[in-house]
N, C-alpha and C positions, 0 to 999 in steps of 0.2 A: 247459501254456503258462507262458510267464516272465513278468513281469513287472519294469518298471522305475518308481525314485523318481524323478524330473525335476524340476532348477531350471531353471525357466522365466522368458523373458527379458522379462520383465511389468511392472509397477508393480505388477497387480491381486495379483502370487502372495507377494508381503512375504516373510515368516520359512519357510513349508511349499514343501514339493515336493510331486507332484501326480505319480499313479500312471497309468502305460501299459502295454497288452499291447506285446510283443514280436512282431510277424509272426516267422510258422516260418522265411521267406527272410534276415533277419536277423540277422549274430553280432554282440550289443551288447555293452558291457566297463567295468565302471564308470572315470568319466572322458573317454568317447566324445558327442562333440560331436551334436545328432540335430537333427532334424527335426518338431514335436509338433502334433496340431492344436489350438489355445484358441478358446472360443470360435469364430467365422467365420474367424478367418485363422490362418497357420502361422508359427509362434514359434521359434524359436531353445531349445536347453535342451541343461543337460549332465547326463549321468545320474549319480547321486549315490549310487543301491545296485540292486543287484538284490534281486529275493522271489520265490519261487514263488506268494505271494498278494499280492493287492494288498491295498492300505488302505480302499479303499472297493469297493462292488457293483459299480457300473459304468464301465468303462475304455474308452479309444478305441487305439489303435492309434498305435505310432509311426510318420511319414510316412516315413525312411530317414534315411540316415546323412550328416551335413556333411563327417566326414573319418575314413577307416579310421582311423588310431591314435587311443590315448587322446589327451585333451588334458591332462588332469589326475592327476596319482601318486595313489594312493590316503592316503599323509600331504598331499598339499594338499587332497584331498576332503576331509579331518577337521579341517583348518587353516580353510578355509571354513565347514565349519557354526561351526567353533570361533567364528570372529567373526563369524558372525551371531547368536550365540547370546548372545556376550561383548557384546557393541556395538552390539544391538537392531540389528541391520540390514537389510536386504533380502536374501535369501539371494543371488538369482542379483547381485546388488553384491559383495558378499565373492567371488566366483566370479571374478566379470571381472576380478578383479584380477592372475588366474592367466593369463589367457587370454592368443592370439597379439594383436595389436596391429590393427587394424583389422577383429579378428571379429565384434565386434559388427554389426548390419547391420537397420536400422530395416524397419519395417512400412509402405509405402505404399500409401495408398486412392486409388483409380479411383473414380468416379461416371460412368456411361452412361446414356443414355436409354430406355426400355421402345421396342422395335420397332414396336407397336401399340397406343399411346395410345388411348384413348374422348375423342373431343371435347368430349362433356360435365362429365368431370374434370376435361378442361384449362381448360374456362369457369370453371369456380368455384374455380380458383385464383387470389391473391393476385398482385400487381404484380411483386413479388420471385421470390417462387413461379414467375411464367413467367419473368421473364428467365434466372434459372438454368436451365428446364429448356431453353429457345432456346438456348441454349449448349449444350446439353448434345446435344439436336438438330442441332447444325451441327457439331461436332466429333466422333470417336468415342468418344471419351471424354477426361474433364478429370480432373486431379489435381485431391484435396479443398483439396491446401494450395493449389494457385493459385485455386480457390474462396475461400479464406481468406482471401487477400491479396485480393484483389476483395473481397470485402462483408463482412469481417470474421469472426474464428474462431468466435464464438458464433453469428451468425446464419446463416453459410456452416452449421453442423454441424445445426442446427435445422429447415433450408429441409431438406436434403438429406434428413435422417430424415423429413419431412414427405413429399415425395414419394416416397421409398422405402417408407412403409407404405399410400401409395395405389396403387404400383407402378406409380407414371409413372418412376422410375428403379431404377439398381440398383450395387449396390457389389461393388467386388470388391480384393482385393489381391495388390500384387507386393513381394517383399525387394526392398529400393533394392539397386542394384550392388555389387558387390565392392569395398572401398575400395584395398585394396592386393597385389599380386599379387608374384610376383618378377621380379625387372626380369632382361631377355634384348636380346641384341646379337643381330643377323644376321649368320654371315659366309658369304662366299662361299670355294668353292672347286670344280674342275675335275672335272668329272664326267667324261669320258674317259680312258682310255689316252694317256701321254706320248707315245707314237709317234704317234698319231693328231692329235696337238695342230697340229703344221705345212701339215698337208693342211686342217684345219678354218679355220686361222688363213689360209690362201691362196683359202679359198672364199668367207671374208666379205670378203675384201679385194675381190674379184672381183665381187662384189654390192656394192660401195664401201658396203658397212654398215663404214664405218670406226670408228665410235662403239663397235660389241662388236667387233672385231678387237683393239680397243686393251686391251677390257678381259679379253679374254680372251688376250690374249698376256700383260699383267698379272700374270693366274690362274697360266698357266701358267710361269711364272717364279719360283712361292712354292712355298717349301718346304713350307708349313702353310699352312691354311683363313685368309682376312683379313676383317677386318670390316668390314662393307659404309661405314661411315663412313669408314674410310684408303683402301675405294679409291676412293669418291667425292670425297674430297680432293684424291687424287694423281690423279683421269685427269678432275676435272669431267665425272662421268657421272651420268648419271640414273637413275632406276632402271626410266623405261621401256627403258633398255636391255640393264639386266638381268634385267629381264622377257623380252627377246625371245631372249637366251640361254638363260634357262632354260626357255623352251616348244621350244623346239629340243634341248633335253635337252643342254648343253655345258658347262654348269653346272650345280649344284643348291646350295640357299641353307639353312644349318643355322640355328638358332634357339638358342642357348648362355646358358645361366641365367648372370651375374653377381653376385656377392655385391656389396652395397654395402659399403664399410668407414668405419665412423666414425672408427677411429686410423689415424693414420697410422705409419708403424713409419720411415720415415728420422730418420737419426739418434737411435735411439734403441737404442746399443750394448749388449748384454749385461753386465752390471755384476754382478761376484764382490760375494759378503756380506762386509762390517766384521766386524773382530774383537769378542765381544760383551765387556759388562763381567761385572761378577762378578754385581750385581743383575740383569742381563738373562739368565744362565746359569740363572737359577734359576730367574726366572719362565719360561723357554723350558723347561725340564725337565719344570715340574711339568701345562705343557701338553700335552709328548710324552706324557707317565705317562697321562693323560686320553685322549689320540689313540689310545695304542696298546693300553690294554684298556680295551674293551668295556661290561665291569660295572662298571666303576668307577664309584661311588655322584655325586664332583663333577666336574660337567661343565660347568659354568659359572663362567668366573673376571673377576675384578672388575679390570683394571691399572690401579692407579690411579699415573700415572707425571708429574713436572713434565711444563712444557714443554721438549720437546729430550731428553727423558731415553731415547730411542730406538724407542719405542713400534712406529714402524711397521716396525722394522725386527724385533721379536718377530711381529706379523701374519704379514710375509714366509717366514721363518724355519718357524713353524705352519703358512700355506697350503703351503707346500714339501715339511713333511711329510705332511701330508696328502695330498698328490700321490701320495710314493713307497708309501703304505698304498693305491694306486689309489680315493682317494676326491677329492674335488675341495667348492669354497669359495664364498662371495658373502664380499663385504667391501662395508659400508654408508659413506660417507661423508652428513654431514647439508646440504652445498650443492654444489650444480654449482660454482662458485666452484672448489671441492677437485677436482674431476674430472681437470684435464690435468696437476698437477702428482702425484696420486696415479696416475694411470696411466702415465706417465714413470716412477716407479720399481718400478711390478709388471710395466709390460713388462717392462724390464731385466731382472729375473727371472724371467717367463716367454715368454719373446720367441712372439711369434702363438698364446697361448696366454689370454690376456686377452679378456674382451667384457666392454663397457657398455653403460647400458642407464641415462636420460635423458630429461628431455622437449623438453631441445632440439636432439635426433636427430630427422633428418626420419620420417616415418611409415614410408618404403621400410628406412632403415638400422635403426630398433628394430625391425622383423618380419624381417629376415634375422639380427641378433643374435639374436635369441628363436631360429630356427631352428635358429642355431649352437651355441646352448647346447642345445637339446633334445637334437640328435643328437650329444653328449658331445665334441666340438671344443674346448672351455674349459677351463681348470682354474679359472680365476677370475671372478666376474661384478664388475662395480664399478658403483653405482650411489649417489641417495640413495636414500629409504627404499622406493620401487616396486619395485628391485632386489632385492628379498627374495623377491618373489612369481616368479620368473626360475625356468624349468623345470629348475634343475641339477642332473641324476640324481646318485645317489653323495652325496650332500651329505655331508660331515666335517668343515666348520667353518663358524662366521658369525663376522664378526669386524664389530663395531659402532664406527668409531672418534669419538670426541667424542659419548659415549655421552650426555650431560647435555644435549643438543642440541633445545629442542622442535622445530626442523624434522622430526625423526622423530613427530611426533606430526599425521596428516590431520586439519585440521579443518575444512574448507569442502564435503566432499561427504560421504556415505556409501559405507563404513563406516567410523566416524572411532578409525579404530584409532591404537595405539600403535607402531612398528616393532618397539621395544626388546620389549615382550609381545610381538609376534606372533612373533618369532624363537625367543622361550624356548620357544613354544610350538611351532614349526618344528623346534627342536632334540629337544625331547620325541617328537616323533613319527618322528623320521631317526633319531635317537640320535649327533645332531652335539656336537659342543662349540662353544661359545660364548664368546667374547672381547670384556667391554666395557669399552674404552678410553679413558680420560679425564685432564686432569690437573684436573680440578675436578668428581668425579662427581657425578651425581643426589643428591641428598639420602637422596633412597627405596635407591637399587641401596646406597650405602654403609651405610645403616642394615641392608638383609640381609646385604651381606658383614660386618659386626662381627656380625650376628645367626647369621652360618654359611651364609645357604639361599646365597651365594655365595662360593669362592676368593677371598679377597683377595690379589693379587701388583701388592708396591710397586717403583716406580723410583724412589731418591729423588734421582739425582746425573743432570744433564746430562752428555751426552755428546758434547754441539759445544759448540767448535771439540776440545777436548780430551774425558778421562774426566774429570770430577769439575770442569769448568765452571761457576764462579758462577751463580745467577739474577743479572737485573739487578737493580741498586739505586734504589727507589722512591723518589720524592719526591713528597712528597703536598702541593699550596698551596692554602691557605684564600685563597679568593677574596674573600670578607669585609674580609679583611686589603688585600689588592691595591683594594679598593674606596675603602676609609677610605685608602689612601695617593695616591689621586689618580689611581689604573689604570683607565681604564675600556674597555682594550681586550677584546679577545675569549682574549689572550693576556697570560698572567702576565708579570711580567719574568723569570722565573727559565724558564721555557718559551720566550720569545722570543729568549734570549741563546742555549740552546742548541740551538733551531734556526738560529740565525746560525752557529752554532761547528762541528755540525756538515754543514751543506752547503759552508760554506768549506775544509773538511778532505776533501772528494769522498766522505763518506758519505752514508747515506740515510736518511731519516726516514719514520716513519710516523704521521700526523694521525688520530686517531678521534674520529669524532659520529656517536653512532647517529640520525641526522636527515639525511633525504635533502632536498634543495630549496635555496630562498633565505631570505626571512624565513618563520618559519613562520605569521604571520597579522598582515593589516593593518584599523589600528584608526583610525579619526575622531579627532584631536584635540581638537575641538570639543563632540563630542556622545557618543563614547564605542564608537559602533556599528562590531563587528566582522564583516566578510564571512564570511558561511560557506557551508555546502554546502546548495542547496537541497534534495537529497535526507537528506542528514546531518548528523546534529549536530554539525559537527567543524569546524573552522576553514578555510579554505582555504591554501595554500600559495604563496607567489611563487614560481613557474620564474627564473631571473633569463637562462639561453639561450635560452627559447621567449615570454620576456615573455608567460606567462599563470597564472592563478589555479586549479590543480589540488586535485583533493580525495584526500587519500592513502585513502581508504576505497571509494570506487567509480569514481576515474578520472577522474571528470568534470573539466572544462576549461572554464574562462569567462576572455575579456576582462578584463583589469586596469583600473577602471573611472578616469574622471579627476578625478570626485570623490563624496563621499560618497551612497550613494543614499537613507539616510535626510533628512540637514538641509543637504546637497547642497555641503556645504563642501571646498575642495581641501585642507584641510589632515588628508593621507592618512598616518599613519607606520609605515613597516614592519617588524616587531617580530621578533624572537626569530632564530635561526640554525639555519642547514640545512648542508650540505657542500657545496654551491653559494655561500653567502657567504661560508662560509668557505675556500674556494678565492682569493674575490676578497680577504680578508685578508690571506694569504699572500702574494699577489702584491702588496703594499702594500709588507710587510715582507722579501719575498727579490725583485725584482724581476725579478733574473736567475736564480732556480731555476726548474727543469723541473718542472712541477706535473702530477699523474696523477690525477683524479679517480676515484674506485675505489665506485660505489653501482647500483641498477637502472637508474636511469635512463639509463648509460652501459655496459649490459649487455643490454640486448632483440636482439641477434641470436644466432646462434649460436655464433661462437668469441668472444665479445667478450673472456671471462673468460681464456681463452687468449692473445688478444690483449693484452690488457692484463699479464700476469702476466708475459708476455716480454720486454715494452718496461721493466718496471722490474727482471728481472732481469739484460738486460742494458745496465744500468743506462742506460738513455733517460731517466729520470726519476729525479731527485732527491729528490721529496716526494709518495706517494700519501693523499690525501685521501678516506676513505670511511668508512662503514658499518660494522655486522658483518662486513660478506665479510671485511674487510681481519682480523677478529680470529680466524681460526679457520685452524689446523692448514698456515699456508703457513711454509715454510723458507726466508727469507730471508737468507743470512749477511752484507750488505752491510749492515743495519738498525741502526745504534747508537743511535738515539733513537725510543721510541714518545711521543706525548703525547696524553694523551684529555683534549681539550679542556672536554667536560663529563661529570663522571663520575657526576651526578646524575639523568641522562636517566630512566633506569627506578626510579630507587630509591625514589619519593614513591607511586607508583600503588596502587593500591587493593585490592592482591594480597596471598596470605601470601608467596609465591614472589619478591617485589620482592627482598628482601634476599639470594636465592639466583641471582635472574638479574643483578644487579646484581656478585657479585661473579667470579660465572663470565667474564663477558664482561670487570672491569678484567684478571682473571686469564689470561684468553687473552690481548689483546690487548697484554699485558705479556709475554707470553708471547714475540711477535715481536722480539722486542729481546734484543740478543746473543747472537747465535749463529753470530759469527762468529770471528776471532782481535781484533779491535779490540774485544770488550766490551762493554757497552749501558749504557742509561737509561733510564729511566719517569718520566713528569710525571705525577701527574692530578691537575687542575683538579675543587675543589669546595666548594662552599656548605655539606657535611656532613663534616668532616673527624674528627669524633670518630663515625661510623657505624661498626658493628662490622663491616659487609659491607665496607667501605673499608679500614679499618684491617687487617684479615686477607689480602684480596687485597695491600697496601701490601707486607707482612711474608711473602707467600707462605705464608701457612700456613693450609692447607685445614682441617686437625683444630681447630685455635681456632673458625674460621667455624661447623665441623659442631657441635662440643658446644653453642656458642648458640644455633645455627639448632633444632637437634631436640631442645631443651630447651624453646624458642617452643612447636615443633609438638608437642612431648607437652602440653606447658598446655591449648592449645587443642583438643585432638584434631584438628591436620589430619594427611593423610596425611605418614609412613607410618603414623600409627595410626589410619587409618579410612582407607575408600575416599569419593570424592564422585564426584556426577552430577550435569551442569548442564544443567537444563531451560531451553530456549528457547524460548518465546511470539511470533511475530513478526506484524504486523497493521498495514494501511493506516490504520484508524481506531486510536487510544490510547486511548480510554474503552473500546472491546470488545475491545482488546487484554489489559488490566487485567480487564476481568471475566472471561476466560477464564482469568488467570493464579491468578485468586483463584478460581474457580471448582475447578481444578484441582490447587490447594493444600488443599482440602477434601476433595479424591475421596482425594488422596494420604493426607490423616491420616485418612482414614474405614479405606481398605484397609490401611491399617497397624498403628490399631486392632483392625481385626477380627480380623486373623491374628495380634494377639498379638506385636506385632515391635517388642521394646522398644530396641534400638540403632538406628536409623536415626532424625538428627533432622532439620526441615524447615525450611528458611531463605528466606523471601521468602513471596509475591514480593517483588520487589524491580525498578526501572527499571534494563536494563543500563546499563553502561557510557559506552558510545556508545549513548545511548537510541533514535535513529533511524539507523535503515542501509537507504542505496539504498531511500529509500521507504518504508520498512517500522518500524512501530515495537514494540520488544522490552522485554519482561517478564521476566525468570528465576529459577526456583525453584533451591536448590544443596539436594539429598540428603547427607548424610552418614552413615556409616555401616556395614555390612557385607553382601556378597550381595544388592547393592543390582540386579544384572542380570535375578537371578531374581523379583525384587521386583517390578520396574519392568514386566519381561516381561508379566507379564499387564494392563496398565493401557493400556487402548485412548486413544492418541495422537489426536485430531482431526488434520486438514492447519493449517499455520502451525508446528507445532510442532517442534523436533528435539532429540533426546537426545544428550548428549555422555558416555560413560562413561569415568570418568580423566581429567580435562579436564587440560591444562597450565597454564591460565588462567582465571583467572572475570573477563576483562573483558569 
């Protein structure tokens, strides 16, 4: 007999898999999706290896198969343990990530009543006790969760085990439904011989069944089968009427799977490649050289190219060849924001040969993309970082663009992986090549490419509007300055002249603040007291279009009150700026410009981001006002002026990383400005004008930035010379939050101790950041260190707790 390993779709099964016989009637395959029994009900699980022995004595029998093919390659089986193993995670978590898109499929509990109760049982049960089981008696049986919602989850799960061990009831379960299926049209079309169609068509006429005469003289008048929705349009028929056709057999009604499409392909012409320059001829070479043999030692190259220096036009160029070597690509962007403007140009070059893969695809379109790419339809997958996990057989290349991006980096569920890691690791086990794209890289990716472990290939010259196009020219204003002279707008003079100059001239501007909202917190004049978030530490935010009080950390929404709620004074003043007041400034100072606000909040549907990028390229808008989105990777050639109104936003916070995301983002978003034949400008606005992260983004020059930045982190040992892990404590009460932190900072140097493990050192606890989030109050240890995974591994977690390995942040 065989035997299989099984991630099972559990809580209780964490990091192991859990051994099954194979029935003789079953061919299993590792990667095939199965059926297990745990415990009392049947679980979900994918098989992970086969054995002729199991791991332990006693095995139970797999229940059968979910779906004959694998689900899984046997490099994402080893991709999966990889980041369970890497990232302390849940195994069957790292798993799901592979999976189709509404596989997952919960466990539902039934509770029914015993047929034959003893009345004497039922007497000496409790108030509760009966009314549950009276329920349970008058229906055939109740869901546990609508038990739940009735008398509460704890006591609803209490009563029930109560009578289930006196066997006045009993449990049973069902997998909830299928979430998502593929979506199918009916059409109809003519079951009969065309000769026979006239004498049929005179017999219902004859029986004044006018209603199917019509629709079957309809039928018979189509070339091809129609779907039953045109012809219930075009004859107002019912479908009792084509029901009484087809029990007559004159008809018969097909069932035609329809693919959904997320892109849409009009207007989007096939487009020949630009002539390359002479730096892109090189870096494209050394990528073929890679592509095309096999053994070649690097396979990982580092572009590290300005902005505009052609970058995506080397990805295109590499997925192409990689096509003709019959291998096929995923290309990562780090925001949905980048999605319709990067899929607009790898259609053009792969015309219906492109899928994406998104979270704001409805459920139906990302499981027939999943489809489309398993059964080899794609040459390319375009996603942000979920997109990696896309079933694309053949893999030959990952192309990572705006590598330096923490959106690649999960960090609100498990497993809170890296992209940028899990691709290296994707690539090691396909034997892809790997392309990461930056013009401001990682700290870490550039410290190994000077180290060797990656291909460095530079771009250093722009290639819009011309070869060998200027960056724009920065001007950097000490707002200090603008202060002592009497300014006390939002905008410099030397920034507000040249947003007059150029909106007057029908260019277009781009405004950045990384600050969504209006003011971002109002404070008591009086007495000093600022609203904040009663589940959060954090200040609340003025909406100034929903006139309400939001908390950028858990969403919450309160009334703007009308006066203060401690010493009850109206003199309320609303402080600091969001890209909502600053919308309303512009409109002070351009009256008549076309204003675009560009943040989330004007982004929650599904094409917003499409929406939006259209109406200002073709040119509807004068001045887009936003966020991040607005800094990353869009091509805008109408853009003569960027101005980052505050370029201090990130640079003060409490991170080693401030001074690296600080100058990544002036550097993008400087980035956006000329790249067309008229030229550009850069403003930024700041209170730190002698900051080295300023000064270097100011002067475009990454290499100044790098040698101070990784001379910092050698002093200090952060990474890239150490790795760190941030342990997170999180707890309703703050005094037993704190003793578990310190508690657990003890167990930490005890096991560290005893193994003898003298690189790894222990920092905190420490109160996070945001000390209260959504309720909950957090503690954090920071690990530094080396082989901190294998360390930690053995160190039993209580619940409250999560590990984050390679964090991007320690706020």
């Amino acid at each position: 007999m065989k035997y299989a390993e099984v991630s099972v779709n559990s809580p209780i099964a964490q990091r192991r898999t859990f051994s099954y016989a194979i029935p003789l009637h079953l061919n299993i395959e590792v990667g095939q999706a199965v059926w297990v029994p745990f415990g009392e009900r049947t679980l979900q699980g994918i098989v992970m290896a086969l054995s002729p022995h199991p791991v332990v004595a006693e095995t139970r029998d797999i229940s059968g198969i979910i779906e004959s093919r694998p689900l899984l390659s046997a490099a994402r089986i080893s991709l999966a343990q990889w980041l369970s193993d890497y990232y302390l995670s849940p195994l069957f978590s790292a798993v799901a990530l592979m999976l189709p898109p509404g596989f997952e499929r919960k466990t539902l509990t039934f509770v029914s009543a015993a047929p034959d109760a003893d009345e004497s049982d039922i007497s000496s049960l409790t108030p509760e006790q009966r009314q549950i089981l009276a329920l349970l008696q008058k229906q055939e049986r109740v869901s546990l969760r609508e038990l739940e919602k009735k008398f509460g989850e704890k006591k609803a799960q209490a009563i029930v085990s109560q009578l289930v061990k006196r066997g006045l009831a009993a449990r049973n379960y069902e997998l909830e439904p299928i979430k998502i299926q593929p979506k199918k049209i009916s059409f109809l079309r003519l079951n009969v011989s065309a000769a026979s169609a006239p004498e049929i068509s005179a017999a219902l006429k004859q029986k004044r069944a006018w209603k199917q005469a019509a629709l079957f003289d309809f039928l018979s008048q189509q070339a091809a089968p129609v779907p039953w929705t045109e012809a219930r349009q075009q004859l107002s028929a019912d479908k009792a009427t084509a029901n009484a056709l087809l029990r007559q057999g004159f008809i018969a009604i097909e069932e035609v799977e329809i693919r959904r499409e997320p892109i849409s392909h009009q207007d989007m012409a096939p487009a020949p490649p630009p002539q390359l320059t002479h730096a892109q001829e090189i870096a494209f070479a050394r990528i073929c050289e890679a592509l095309h043999d096999e053994q070649t030692g690097q396979k990982i190259f580092l572009l590290h190219g300005v902005t505009g220096s052609g970058k995506t036009e080397i990805y295109l160029r590499a997925l192409a060849e990689a096509v003709k070597l019959g291998r096929r690509g995923i290309a990562l962007v780090p925001e949905i924001s980048l999605t319709p403007q990067t899929i607009e140009r790898f259609v053009a070059r792969f015309p219906r040969r492109v899928a994406v893969l998104h979270s704001q695809l409805s459920p139906g379109e990302r499981y027939d993309e999943w489809r489309r790419i398993r059964d080899g339809e794609c040459d390319v997958v375009i996603g942000p970082r979920s997109a990696l996990f896309a079933p694309q057989p053949d893999l030959g290349l990952i192309v990572i663009d705006e590598e330096h991006e923490w959106n690649y980096k999960q960090e609100d569920q498990s497993p809170r992986y890296h992209a940028r890691d899990a691709a290296l690791k994707l690539a090691e086990l396909t034997g892809a090549v790997v392309i990461l794209g930056s013009a401001t890289p990682d700290v870490g990716s550039y410290f190994q490419a000077r180290q060797g472990d990656f291909k460095l290939l530079q771009l250093p010259e722009r290639v819009v509007p011309v070869e060998g196009a200027l960056l724009p020219q920065v001007e950097v204003v000490d707002m200090r300055e603008e202060l002592k002279s009497g300014n006390r707008s939002v905008f410099s003079r030397s920034l507000s002249k040249a947003i007059t100059q150029a909106v007057n001239a029908g260019e277009q501007v781009i405004l950045f603040l990384n600050r969504r909202g209006g003011a971002t917190f109002i404070q008591c004049r009086r007495c000093g007291f600022v609203l904040r978030c009663r589940r959060c530490e954090v200040t609340l935010t003025h909406h100034y279009t929903e006139d309400v009080l939001v908390c950028h950390q858990c969403n919450q929404k309160t009334p703007v009150p009308d006066c203060c709620p401690r010493c009850f004074s109206r003199q309320m003043k609303y402080l600091g700026l969001g890209t909502q007041k600053l919308e309303q400034e512009v409109s002070y100072i351009m009256p008549r410009a076309r204003l675009l606000r560009w943040d989330s909040d004007m982004t929650r549907s599904k094409e917003s981001h499409e929406k939006i990028l259209r109406q200002f390229r073709e040119h509807r808008a004068d001045i887009p006002i936003g966020t991040q989105m607005v800094a990353k990777g869009l091509d805008l050639p109408r853009v003569t002026l960027v101005g980052v109104v505050s370029a201090d936003t990130s640079l003060n916070l409490p991170d080693f990383r401030a001074g690296e995301r600080t100058f990544q983002l002036l550097s993008q978003v400087a980035g956006r400005a000329g790249r067309g034949p008229l030229g550009g400008q850069v403003i930024f606005q700041t209170f730190s004008p002698e900051h080295y992260a300023i000064q270097a983004a100011a002067s475009h020059d990454y290499t100044a930035f790098y040698e101070r930045e990784i001379d910092y982190r050698r002093q200090l040992r952060n990474p890239p010379f150490s790795r760190l892990a941030l342990l997170t404590c999180s707890h309703t009460n703050d005094a037993i939050c704190q003793r578990e932190a310190e508690k657990m900072a003890r167990a930490l140097t005890l096991e560290r101790d005893a193994r003898g493990i003298g690189d790894i050192n222990l920092i905190g606890p420490a109160p996070a950041f945001i000390h209260r989030l959504r309720g909950r109050y957090r503690w954090q240890l920071v690990l530094r260190g080396a082989g901190l995974s294998s360390f930690l591994a053995q160190i039993n977690f209580p619940q409250g707790w999560t590990v984050d390995i390679d964090p991007v942040g320690l706020l």
